[in-house]
PDB file with SEQRES, HELIX, SHEET and CRYST1 records, atoms N, CA, C and O in Angstrom:
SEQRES   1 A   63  UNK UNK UNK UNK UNK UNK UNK UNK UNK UNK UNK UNK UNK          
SEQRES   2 A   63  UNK UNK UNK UNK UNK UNK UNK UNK UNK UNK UNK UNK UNK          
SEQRES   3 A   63  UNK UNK UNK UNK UNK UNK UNK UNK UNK UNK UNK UNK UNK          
SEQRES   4 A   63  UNK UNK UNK UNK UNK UNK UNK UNK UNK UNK UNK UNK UNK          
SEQRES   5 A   63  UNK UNK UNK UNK UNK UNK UNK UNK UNK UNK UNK                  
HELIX    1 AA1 UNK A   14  UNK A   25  1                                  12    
HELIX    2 AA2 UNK A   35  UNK A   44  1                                  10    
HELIX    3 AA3 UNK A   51  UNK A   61  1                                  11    
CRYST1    1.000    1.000    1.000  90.00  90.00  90.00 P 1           1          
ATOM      1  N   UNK A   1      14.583  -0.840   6.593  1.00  0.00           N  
ATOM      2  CA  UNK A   1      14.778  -2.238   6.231  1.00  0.00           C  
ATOM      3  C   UNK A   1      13.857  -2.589   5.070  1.00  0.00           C  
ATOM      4  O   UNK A   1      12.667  -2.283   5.004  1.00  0.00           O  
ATOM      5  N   UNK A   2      14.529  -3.245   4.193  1.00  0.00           N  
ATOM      6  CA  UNK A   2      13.543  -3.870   3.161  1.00  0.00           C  
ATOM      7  C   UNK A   2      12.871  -4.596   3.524  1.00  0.00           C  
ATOM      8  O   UNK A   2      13.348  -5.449   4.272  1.00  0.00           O  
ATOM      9  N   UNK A   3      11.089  -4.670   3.126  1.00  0.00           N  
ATOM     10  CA  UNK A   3      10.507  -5.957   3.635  1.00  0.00           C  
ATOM     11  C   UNK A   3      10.935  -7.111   2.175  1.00  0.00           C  
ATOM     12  O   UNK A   3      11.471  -8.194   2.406  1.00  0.00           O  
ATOM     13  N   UNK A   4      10.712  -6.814   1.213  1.00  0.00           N  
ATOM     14  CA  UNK A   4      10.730  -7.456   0.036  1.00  0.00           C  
ATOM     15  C   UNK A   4      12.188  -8.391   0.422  1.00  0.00           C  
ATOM     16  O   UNK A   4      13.354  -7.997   0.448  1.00  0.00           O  
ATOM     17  N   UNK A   5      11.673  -9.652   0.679  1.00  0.00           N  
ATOM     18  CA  UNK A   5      13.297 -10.385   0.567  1.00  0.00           C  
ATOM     19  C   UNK A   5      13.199 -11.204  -0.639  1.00  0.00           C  
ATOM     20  O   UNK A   5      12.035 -11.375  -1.001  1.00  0.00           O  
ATOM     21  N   UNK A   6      14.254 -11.858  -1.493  1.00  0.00           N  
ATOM     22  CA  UNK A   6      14.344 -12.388  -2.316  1.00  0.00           C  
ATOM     23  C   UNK A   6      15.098 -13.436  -2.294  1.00  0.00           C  
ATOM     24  O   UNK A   6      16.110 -13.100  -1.679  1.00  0.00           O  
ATOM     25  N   UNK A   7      15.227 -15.103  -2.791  1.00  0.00           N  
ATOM     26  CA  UNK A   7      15.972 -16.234  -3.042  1.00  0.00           C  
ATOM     27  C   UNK A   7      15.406 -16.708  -4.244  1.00  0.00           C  
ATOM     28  O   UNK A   7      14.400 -16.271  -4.802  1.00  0.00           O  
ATOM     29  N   UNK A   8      16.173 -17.683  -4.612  1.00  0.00           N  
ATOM     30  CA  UNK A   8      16.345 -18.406  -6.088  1.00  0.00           C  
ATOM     31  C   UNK A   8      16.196 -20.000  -5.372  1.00  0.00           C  
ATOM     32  O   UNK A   8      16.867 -20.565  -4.509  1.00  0.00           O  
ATOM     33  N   UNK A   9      15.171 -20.359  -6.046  1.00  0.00           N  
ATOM     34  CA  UNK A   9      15.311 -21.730  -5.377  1.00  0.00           C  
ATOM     35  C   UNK A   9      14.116 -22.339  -7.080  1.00  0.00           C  
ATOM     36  O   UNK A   9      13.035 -21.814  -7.348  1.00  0.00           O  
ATOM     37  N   UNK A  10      14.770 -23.494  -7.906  1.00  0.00           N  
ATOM     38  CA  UNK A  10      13.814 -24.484  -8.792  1.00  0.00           C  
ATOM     39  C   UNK A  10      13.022 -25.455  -7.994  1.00  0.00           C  
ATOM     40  O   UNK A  10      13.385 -26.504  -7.462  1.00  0.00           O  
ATOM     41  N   UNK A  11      12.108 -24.999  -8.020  1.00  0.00           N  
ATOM     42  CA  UNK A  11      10.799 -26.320  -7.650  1.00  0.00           C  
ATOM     43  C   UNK A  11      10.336 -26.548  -8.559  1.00  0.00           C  
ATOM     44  O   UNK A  11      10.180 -25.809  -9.530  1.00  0.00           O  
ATOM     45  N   UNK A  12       9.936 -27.932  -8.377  1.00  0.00           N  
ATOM     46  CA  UNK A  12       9.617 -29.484  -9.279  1.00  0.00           C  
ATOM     47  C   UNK A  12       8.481 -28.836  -9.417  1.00  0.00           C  
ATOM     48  O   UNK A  12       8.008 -27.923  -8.740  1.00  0.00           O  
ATOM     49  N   UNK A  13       8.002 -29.484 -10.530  1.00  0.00           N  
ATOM     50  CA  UNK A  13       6.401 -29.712 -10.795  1.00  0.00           C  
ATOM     51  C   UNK A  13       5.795 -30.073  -9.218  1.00  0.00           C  
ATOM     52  O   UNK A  13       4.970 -29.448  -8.550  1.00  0.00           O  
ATOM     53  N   UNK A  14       6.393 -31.080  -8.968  1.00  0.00           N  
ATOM     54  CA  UNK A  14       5.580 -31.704  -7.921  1.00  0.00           C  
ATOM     55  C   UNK A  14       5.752 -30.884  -7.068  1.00  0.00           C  
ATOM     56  O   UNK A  14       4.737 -30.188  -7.035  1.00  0.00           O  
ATOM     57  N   UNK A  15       6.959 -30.329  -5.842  1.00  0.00           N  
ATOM     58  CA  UNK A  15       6.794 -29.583  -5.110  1.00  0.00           C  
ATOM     59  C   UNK A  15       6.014 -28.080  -5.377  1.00  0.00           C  
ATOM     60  O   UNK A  15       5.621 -27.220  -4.588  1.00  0.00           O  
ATOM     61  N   UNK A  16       5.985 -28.163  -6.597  1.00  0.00           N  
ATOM     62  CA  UNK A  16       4.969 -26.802  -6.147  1.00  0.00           C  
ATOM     63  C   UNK A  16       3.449 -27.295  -6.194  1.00  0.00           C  
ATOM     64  O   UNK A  16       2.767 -26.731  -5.338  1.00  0.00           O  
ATOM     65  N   UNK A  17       2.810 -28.136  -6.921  1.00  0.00           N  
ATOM     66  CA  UNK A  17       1.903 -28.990  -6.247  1.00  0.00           C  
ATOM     67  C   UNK A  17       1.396 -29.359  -4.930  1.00  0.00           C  
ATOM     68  O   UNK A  17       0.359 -29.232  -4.280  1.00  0.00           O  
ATOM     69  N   UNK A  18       2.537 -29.859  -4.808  1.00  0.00           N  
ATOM     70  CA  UNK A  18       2.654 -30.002  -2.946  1.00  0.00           C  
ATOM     71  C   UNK A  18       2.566 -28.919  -2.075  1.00  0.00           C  
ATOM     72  O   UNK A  18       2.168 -28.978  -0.912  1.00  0.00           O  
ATOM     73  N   UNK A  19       2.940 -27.951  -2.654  1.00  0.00           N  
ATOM     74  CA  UNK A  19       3.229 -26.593  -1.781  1.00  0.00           C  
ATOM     75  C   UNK A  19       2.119 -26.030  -1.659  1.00  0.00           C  
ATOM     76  O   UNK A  19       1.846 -25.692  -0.507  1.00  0.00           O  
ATOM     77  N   UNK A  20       0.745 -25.616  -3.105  1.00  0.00           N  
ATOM     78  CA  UNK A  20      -0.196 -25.332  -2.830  1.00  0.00           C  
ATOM     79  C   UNK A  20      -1.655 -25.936  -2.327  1.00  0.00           C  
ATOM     80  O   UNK A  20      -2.704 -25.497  -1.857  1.00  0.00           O  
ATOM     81  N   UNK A  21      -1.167 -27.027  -2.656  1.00  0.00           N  
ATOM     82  CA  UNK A  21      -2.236 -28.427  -1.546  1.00  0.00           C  
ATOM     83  C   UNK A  21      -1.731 -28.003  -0.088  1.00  0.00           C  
ATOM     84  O   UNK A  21      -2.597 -27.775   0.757  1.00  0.00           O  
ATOM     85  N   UNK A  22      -0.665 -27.908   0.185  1.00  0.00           N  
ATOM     86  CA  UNK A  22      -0.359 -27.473   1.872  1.00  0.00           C  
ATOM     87  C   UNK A  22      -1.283 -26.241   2.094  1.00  0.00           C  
ATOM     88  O   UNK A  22      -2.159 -26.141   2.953  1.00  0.00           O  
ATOM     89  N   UNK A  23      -0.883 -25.221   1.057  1.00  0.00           N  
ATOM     90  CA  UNK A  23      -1.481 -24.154   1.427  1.00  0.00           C  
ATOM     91  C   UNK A  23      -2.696 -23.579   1.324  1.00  0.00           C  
ATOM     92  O   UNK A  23      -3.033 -22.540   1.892  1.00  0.00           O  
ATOM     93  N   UNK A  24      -3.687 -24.567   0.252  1.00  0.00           N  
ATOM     94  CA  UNK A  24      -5.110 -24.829   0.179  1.00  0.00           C  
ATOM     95  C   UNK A  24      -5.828 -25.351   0.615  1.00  0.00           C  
ATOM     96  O   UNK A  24      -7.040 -25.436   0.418  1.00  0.00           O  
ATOM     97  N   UNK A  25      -4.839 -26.007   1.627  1.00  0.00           N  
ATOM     98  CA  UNK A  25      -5.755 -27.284   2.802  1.00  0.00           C  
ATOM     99  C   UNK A  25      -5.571 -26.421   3.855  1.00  0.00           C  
ATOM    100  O   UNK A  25      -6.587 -26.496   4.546  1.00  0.00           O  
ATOM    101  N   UNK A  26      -4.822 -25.671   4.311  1.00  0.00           N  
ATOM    102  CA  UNK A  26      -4.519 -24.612   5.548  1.00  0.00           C  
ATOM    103  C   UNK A  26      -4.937 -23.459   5.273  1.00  0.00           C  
ATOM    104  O   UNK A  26      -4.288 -22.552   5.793  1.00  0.00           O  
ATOM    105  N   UNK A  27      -5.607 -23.230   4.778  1.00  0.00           N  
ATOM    106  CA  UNK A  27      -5.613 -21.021   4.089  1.00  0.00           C  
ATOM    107  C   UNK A  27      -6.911 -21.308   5.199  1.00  0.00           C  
ATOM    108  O   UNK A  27      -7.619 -20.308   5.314  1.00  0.00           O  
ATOM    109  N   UNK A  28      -7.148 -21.938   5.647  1.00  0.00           N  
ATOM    110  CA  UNK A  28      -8.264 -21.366   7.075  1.00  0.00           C  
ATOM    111  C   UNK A  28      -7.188 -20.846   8.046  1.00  0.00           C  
ATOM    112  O   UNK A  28      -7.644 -19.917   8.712  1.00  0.00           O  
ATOM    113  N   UNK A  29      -5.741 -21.179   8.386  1.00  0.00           N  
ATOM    114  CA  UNK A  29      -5.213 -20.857   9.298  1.00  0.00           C  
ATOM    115  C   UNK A  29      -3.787 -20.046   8.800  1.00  0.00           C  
ATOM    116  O   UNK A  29      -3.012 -19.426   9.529  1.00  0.00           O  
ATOM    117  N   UNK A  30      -3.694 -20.262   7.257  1.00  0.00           N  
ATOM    118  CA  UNK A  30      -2.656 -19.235   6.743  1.00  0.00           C  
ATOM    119  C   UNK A  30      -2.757 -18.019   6.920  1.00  0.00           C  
ATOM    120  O   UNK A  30      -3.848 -17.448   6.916  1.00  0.00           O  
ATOM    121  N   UNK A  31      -1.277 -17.239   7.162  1.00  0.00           N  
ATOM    122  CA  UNK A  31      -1.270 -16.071   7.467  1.00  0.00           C  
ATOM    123  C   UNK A  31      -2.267 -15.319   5.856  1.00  0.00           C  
ATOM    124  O   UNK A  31      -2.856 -16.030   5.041  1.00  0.00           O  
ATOM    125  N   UNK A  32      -2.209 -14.229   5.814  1.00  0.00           N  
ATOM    126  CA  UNK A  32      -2.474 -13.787   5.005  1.00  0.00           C  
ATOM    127  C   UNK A  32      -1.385 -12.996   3.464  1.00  0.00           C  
ATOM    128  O   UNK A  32      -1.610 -12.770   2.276  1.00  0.00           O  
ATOM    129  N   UNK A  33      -0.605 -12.877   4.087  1.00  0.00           N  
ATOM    130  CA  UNK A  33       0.554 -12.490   3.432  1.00  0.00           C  
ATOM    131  C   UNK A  33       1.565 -13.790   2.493  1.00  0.00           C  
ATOM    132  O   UNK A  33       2.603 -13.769   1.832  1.00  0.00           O  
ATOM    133  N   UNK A  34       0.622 -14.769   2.877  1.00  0.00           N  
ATOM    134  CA  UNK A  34       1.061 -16.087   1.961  1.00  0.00           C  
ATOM    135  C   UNK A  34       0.009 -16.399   0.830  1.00  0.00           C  
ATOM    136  O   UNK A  34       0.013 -17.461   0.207  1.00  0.00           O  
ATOM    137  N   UNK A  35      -1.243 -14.983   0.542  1.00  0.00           N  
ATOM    138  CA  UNK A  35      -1.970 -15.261   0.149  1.00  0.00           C  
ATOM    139  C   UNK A  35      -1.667 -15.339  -1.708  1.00  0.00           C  
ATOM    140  O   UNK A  35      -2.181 -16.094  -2.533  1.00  0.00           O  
ATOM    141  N   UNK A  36      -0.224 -13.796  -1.973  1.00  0.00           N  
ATOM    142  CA  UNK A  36      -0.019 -14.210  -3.281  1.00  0.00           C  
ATOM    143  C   UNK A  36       0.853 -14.985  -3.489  1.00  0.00           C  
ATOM    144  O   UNK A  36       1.063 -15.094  -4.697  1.00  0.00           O  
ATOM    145  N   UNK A  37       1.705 -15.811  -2.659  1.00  0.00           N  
ATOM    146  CA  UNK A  37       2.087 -16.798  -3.377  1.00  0.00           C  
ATOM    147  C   UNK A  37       0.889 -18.366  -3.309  1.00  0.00           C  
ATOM    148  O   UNK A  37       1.053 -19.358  -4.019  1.00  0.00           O  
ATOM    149  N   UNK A  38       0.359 -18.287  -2.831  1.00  0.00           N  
ATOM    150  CA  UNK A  38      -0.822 -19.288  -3.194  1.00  0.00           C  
ATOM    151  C   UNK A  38      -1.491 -19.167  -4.710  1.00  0.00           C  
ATOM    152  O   UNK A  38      -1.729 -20.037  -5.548  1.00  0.00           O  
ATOM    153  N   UNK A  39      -1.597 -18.430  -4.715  1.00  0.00           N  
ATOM    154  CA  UNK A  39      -2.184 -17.249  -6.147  1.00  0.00           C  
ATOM    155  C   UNK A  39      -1.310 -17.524  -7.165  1.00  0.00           C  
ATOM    156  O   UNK A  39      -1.743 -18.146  -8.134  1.00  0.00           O  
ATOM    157  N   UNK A  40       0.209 -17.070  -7.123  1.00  0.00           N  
ATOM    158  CA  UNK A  40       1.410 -17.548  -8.197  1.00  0.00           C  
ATOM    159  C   UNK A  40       1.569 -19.165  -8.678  1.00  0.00           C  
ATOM    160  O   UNK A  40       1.859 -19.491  -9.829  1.00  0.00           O  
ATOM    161  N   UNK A  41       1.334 -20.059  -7.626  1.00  0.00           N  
ATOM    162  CA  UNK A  41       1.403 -21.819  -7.465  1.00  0.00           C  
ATOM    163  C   UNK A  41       0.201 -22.120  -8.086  1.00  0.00           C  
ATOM    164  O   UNK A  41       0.152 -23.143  -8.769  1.00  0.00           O  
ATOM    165  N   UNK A  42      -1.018 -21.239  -7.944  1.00  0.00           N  
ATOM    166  CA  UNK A  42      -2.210 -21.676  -8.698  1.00  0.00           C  
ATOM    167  C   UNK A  42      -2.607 -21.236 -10.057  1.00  0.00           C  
ATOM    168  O   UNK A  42      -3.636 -21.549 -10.655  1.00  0.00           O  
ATOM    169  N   UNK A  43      -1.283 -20.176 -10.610  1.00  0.00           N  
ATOM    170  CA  UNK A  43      -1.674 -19.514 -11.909  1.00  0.00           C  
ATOM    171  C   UNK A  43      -0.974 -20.782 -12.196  1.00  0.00           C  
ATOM    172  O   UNK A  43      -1.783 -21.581 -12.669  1.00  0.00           O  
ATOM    173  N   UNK A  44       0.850 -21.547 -12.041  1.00  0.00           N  
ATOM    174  CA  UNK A  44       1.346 -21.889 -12.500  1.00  0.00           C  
ATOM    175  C   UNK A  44       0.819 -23.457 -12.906  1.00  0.00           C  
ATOM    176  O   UNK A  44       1.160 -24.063 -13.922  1.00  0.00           O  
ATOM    177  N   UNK A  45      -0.034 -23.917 -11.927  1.00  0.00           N  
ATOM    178  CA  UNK A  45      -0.623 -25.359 -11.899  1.00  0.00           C  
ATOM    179  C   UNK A  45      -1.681 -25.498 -13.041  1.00  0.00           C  
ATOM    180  O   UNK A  45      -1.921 -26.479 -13.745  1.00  0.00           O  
ATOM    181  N   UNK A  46      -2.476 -23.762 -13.035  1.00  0.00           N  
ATOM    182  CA  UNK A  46      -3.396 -23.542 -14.626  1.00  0.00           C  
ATOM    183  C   UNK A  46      -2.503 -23.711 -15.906  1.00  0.00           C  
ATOM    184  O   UNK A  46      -2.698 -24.093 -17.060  1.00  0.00           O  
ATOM    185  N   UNK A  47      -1.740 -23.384 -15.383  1.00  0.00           N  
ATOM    186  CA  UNK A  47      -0.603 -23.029 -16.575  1.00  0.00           C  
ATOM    187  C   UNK A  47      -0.058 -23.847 -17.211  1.00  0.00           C  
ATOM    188  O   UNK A  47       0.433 -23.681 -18.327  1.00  0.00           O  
ATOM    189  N   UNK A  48      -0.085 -25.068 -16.427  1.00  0.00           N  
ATOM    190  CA  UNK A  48       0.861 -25.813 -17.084  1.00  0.00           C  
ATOM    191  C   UNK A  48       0.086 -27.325 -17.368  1.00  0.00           C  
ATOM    192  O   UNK A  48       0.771 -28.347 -17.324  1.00  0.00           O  
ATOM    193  N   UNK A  49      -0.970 -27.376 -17.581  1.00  0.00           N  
ATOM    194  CA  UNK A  49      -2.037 -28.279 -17.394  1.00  0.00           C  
ATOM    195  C   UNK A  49      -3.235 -28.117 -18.402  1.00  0.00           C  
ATOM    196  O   UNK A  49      -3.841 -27.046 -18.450  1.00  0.00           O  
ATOM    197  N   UNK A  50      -3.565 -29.135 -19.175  1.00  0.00           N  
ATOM    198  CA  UNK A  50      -4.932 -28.869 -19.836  1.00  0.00           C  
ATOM    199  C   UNK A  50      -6.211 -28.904 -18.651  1.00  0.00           C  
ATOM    200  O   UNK A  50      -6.155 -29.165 -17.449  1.00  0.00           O  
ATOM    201  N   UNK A  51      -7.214 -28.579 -19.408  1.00  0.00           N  
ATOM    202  CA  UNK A  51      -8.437 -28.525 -18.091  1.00  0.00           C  
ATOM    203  C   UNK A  51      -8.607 -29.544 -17.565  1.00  0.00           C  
ATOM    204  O   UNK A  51      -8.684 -29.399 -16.345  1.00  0.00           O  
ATOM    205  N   UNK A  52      -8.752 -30.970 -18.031  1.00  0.00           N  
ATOM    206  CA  UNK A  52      -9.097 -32.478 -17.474  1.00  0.00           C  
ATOM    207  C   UNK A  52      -8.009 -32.458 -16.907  1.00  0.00           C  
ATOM    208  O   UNK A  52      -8.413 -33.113 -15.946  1.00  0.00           O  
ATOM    209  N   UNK A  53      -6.260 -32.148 -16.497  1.00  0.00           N  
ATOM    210  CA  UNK A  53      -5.795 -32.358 -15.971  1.00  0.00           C  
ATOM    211  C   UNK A  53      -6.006 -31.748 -14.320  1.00  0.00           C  
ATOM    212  O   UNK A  53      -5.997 -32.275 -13.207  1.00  0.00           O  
ATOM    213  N   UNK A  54      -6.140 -30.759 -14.690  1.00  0.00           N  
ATOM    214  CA  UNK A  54      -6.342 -29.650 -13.541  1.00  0.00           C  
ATOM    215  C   UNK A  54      -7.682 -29.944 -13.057  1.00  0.00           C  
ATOM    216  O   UNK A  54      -7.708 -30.060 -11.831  1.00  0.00           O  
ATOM    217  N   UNK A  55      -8.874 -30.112 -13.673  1.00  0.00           N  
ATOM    218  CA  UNK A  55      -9.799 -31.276 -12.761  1.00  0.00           C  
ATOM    219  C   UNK A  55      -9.599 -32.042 -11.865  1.00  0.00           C  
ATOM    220  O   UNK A  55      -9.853 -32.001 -10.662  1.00  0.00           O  
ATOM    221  N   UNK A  56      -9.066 -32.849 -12.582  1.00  0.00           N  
ATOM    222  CA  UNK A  56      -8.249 -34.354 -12.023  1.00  0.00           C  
ATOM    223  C   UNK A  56      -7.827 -33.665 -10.575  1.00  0.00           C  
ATOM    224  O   UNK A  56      -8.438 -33.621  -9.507  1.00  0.00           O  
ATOM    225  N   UNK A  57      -6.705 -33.213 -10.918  1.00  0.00           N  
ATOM    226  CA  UNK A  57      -5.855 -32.770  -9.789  1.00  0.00           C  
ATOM    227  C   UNK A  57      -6.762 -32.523  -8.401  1.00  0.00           C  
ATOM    228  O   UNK A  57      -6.708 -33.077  -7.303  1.00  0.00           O  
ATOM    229  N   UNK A  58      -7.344 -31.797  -8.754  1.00  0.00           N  
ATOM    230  CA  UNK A  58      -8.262 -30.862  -7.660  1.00  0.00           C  
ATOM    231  C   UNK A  58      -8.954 -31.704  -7.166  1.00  0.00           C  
ATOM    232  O   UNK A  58      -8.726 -31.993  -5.992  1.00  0.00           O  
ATOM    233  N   UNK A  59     -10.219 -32.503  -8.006  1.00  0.00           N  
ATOM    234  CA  UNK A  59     -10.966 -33.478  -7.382  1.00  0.00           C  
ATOM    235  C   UNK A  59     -10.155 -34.668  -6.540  1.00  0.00           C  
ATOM    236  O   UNK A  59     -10.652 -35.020  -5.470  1.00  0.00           O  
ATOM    237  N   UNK A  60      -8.563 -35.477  -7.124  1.00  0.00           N  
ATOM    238  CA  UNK A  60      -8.260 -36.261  -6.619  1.00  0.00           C  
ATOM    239  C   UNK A  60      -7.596 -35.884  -5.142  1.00  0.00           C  
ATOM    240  O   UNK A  60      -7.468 -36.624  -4.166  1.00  0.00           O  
ATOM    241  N   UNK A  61      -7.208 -34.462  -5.301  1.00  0.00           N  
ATOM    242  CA  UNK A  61      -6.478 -33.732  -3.869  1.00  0.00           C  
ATOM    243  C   UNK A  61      -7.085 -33.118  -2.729  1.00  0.00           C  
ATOM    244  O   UNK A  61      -6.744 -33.099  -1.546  1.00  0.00           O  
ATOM    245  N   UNK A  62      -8.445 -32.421  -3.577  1.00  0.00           N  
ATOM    246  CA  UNK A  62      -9.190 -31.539  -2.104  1.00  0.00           C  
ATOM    247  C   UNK A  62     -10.442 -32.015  -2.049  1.00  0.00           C  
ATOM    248  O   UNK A  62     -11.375 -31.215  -1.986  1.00  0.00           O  
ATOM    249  N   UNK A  63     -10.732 -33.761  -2.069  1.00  0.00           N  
ATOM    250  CA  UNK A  63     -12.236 -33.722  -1.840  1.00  0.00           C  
ATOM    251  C   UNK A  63     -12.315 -34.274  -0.604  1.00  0.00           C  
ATOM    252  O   UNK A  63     -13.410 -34.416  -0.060  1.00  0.00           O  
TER     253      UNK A  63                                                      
END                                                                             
């Protein structure tokens, strides 16, 4: 059996936002195998953001 499964799904700016605030507020109780897509949501949030934005973000979400 393949483990590698694959789907096509566009997430918003925001839901992937949302997705890694879920998963940066829980990674005390996340499996571990959700660890690179936490990793992919957090290159893409660098990515797409100047630094004061991505500040912003962080301070206004995980303090």
């Amino acid at each position: 059996m393949n483990s590698n499964l694959t789907f096509t799904y566009d997430f918003s700016e925001e839901e992937v936002k949302a997705l890694y605030l879920l998963l940066r507020k829980n990674e005390e109780t996340m499996s571990n195998s959700l660890e690179d897509m936490k990793l992919r949501l957090e290159n893409f949030i660098y990515d797409s953001m100047t630094i004061d934005e991505v500040e912003n973000f962080f301070n206004e979400n995980l303090s």
